[in-house]
N, C-alpha and C positions, 0 to 999 in steps of 0.2 A: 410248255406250249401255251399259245396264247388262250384268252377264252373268244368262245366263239358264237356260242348258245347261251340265251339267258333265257326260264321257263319260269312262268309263277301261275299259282292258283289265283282264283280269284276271292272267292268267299271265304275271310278269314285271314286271308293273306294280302294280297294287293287291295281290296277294296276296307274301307272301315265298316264297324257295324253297320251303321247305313247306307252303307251301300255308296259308298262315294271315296274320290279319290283327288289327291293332288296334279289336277289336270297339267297345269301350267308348267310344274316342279318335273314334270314327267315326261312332258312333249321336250323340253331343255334335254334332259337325260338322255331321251332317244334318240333323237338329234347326234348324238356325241355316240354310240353304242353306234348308230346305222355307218357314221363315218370310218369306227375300225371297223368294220364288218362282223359286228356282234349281232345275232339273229335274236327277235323278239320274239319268244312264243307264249299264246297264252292257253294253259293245260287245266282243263276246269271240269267238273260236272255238270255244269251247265248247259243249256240248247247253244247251239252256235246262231243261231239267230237273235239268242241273247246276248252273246257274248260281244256281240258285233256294235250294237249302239250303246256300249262302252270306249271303242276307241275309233268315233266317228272320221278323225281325221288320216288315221293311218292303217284304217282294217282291210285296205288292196294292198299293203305289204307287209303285213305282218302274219305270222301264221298261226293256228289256234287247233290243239289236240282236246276239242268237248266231249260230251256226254261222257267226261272219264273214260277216255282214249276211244269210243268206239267212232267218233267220224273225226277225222283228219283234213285239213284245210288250209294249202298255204299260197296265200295273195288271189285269196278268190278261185282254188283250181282244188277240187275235189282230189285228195290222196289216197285217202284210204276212208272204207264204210264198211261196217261191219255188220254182222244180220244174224239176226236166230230162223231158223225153218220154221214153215205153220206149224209143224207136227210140236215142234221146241214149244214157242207162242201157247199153243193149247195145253199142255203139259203145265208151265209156267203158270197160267192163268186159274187152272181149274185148282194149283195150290194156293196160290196166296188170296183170290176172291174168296175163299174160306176165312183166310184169317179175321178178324172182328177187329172194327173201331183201328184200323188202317185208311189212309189217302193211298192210290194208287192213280198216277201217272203212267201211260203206255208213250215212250220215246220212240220215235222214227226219224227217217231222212229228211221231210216235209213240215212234221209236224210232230207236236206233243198231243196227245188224248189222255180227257178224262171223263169224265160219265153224267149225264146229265143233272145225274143225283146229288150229284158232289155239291157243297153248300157254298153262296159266293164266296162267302168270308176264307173258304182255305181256298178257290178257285184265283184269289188275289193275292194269297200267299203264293200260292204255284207261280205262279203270273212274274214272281221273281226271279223263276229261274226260267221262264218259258217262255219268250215272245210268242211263239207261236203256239197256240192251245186252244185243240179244239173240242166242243163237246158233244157226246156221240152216245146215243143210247144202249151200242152192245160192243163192247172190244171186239167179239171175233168180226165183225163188219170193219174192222180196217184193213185197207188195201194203201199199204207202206212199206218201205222197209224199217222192219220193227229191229233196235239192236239194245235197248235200253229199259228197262221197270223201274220208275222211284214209286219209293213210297215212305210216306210221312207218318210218324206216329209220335206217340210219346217218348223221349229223348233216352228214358231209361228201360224203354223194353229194346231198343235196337239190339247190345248186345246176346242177350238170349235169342232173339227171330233169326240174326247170323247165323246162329250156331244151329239152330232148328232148321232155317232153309239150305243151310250148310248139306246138313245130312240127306232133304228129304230131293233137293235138285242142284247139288253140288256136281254130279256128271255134265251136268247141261250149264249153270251159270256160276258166277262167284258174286257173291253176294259183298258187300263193302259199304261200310260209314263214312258218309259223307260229312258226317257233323250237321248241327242243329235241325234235330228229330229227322233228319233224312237219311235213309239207305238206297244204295239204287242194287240191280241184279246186271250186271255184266258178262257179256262171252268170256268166258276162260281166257287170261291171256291178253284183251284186248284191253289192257289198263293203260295209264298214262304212261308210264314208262315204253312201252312199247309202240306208241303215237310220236314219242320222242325220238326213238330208234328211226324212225322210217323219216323221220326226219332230218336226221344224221345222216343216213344213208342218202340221203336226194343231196346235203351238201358237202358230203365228206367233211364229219366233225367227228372226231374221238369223244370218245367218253370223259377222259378228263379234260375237255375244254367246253365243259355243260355246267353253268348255275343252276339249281332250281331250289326253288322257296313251296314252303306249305304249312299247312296246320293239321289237316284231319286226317283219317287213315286212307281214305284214298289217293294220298301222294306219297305214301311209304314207298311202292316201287320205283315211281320216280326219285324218292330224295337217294335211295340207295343204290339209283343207279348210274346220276350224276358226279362227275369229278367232285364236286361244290354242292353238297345238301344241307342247305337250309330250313331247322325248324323257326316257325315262328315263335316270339315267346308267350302265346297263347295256344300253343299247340298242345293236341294232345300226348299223353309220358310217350304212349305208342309211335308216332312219331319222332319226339324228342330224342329215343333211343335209335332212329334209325338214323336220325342225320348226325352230319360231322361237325356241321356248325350253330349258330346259332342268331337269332338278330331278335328286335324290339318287336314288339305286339304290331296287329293288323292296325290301332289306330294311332300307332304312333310313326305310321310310313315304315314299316320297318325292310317295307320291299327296296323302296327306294332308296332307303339308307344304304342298302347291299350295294343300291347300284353306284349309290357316291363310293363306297368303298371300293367298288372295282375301276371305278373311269379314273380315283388317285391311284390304282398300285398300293391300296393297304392289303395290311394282312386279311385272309388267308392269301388274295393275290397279289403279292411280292414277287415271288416266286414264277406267279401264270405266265 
């Protein structure tokens, strides 16, 4: 079957280290994807209000599974928004503002929140993934829908914190690595892969006429549930073990390489 869907991350995958991209190379590409009726999505942890002044030219038709699947968006029409309860929120909150020598981000539908305490220098870090971030002197005074927690630390305590917030509010959220020093806390379930599904379902695509490209663990359900999982080859083993295929590093285009691969009919899609 033909492909139909094409998904990529953005940080680590589509975008290079600095955060940039083969504009030119890519709007070509699309151009060619939009005319067979290949759908563009882009699946990221990201705010979607970030995500957006990355593809200034085509973000009214393209569609975008952020904050790691919890808000859904395709050509500007809200699909899916996902929400933890105040009761959740406070639960949530009263563990990890314990933890020490954490950034913590509160994600909603409007906005990102962070604390007035918070120091510029990581407030311009954040800034990378957050167009919108506001700063507010007490979490429990937000009035949003709250569906998302990142939080920033040191790159080699992430895996122990997983496994600790695993245990201590694994009924209420899933905890996931985003890659570089970031984890966020997600609703059970409402990962990328599942922002993919519902987008399947709005244009009847099967599962094996889906690309998707990634690097970090939070594309592992995506790469695994894609016809076509692409690690990148700066992906983590954890990843690399989930996907079926493989392509070049984030700064060598390695997303767009896939896409030359797929608009000639190379392998793996000969066959598609």
């Amino acid at each position: 079957m033909p492909i139909k869907l094409f998904a990529v991350d953005m940080d680590g995958t589509f975008l290079t280290d600095d955060k940039r991209y083969d504009k030119a190379r890519f709007l070509e590409q699309y151009a060619l994807l939009k005319q067979r009726g290949i759908r563009f999505v882009v699946a990221s942890g990201n705010q979607y209000y970030q995500l957006l002044h990355y593809f200034p030219e085509i973000h009214q038709e393209i569609a975008f599974v952020a904050e790691n699947g919890a808000y859904v968006v395709d050509a500007g029409q809200e699909i899916h928004c996902g929400q933890f309860s105040e009761q959740q929120v406070a639960r949530i909150l009263a563990v990890i503002t314990g933890i020490p020598d954490i950034n913590l981000v509160v994600c909603a539908k409007n906005s990102a929140y962070a604390l007035t305490a918070m120091p510029q220098a990581v407030i311009d870090k954040m800034s990378n993934h957050y167009r919108r971030l506001q700063r507010i002197e007490d979490f429990n005074a937000i009035d949003d829908t709250i569906f998302k927690f990142s939080l920033n630390m040191e790159n080699h305590r992430i895996a122990d914190l997983v496994q600790k917030l695993d245990e201590q509010l694994g009924d209420i959220v899933k905890p996931v690595s985003s890659g570089f020093g970031f984890m966020d806390l997600i609703v059970p379930g409402l990962h990328k892969a599942n922002g993919i599904r519902l987008l399947q379902s709005r244009w009847g695509i099967s599962d094996n006429q889906v690309v998707a490209l990634g690097d970090s663990d939070n594309d592992i359900e995506m790469l695994q549930h894609a016809g076509f999982g692409f690690a990148m080859a700066n992906a983590s083993p954890q990843v690399v073990a989930a996907a079926g295929y493989r392509t070049t590093s984030n700064n060598e285009q390695g997303v767009l390489n896939v896409i030359d691969q797929l608009l000639a009919g190379k392998p793996p899609f000969d066959a598609a």
